[in-house]
C-alpha positions in Angstrom: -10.1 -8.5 -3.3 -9.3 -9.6 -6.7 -12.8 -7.1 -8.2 -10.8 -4.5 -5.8 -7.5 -4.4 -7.5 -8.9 -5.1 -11.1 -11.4 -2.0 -10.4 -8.4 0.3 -8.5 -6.1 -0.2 -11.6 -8.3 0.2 -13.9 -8.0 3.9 -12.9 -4.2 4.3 -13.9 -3.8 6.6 -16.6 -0.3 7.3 -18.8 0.7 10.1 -16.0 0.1 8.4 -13.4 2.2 6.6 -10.6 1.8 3.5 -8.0 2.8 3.9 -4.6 2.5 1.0 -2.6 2.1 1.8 0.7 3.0 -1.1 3.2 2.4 -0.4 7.2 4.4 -3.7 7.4 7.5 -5.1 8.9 10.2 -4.9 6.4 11.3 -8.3 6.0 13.2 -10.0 2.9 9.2 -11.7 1.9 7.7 -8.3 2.2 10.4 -7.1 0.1 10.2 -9.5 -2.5 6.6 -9.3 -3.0 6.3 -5.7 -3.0 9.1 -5.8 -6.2 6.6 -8.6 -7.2 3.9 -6.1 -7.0 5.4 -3.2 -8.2 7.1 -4.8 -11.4 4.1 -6.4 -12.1 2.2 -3.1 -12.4 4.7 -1.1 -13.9 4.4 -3.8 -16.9 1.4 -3.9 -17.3 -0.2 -0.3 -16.6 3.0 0.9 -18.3 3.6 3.7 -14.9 5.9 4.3 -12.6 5.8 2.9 -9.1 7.0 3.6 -5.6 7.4 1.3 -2.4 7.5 2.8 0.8 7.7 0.8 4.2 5.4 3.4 6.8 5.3 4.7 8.9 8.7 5.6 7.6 7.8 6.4 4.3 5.2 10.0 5.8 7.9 12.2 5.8 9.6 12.1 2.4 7.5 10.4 -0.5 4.4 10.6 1.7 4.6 14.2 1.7 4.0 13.8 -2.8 1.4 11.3 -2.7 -1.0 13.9 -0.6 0.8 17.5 -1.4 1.7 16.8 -5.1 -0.6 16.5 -7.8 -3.4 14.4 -8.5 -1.3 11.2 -10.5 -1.3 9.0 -7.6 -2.5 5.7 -7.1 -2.2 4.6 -4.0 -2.2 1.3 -2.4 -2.2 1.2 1.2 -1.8 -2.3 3.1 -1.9 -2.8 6.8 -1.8 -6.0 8.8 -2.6 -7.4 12.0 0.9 -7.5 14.0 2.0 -10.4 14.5 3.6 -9.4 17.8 3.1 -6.3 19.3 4.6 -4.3 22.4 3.7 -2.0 24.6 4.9 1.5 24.3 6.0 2.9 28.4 3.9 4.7 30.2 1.5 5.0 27.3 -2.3 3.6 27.0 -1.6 2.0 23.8 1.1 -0.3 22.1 3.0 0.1 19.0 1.3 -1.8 17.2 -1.8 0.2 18.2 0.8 3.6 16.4 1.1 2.4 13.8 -2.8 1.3 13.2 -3.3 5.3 13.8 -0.9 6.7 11.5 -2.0 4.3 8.9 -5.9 5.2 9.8 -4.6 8.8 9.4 -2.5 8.9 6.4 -5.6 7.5 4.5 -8.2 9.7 5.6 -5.5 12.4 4.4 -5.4 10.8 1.2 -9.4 10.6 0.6 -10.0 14.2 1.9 -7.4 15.0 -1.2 -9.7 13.3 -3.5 -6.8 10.9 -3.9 -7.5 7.5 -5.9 -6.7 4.8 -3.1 -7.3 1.3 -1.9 -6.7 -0.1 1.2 -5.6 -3.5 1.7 -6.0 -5.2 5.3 -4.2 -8.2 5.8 -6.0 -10.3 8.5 -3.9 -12.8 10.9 -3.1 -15.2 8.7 -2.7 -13.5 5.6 0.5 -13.0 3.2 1.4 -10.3 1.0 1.8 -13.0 -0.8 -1.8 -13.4 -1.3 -2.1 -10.2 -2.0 0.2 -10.6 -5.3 -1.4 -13.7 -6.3 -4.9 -11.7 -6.3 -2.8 -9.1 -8.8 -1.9 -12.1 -11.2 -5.5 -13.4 -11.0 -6.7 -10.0 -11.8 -4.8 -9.9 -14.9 -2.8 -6.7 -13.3 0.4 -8.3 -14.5 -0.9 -8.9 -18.1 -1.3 -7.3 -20.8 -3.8 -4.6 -20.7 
């Protein structure tokens, strides 16, 4: 992961913007590291940056990082749920929703020749981790 993000922000150029895209719960630790994350970026890449939680976040901001121009950067992470619950009197669960909006919202991204990663937190995995990986990456220091 760590060759991912150092490769990914590499990319950023003065213009350019972050959004973090999280297909998470939003919870005070998600919310802290995504700050973490998105300071840590802005400091070092010198750009602005965006948090969205999704699928919430597809029908305002998502709508700029596809339909807008070509400054994006966009990191999308997705996880494993944790606990997930069936939707009535439908074949699939929420969870399951939320897995295909994701899955779509990033093949929209890469048909627009958008510059994205995707992040895939596995049971077990943190955010957390993921920030640590920036720090390690030097995306957080000094470029």
């Amino acid at each position: 992961m760590r060759e991912a993000l150092r490769a990914f922000f590499a990319l950023a150029q003065p213009s350019d913007y972050l959004a973090l895209m999280a297909y998470l719960p939003n919870t005070p630790s998600h919310r802290a590291a995504l700050k973490a994350m998105r300071v840590a970026a802005r400091d070092a890449l010198g750009i602005a940056t965006t948090v969205g939680f999704g699928p919430r976040f597809l029908h305002s901001t998502g709508q700029l990082h596809k339909g807008g121009p070509n400054n994006v950067l966009a990191l999308q992470i997705t996880a494993d749920p944790t606990r997930d619950v069936p939707i009535p009197d439908a074949a699939y669960t929420f969870g399951d929703l939320i897995r295909a909006q994701a899955a779509g919202d990033w093949q929209a991204l890469r048909a627009r020749g958008r510059r994205a990663l995707r992040v895939h937190l596995k049971r077990g995995a943190t955010l957390r981790m993921v920030v640590e990986e920036m720090q390690r990456a030097k995306v957080g220091g000094k470029r």
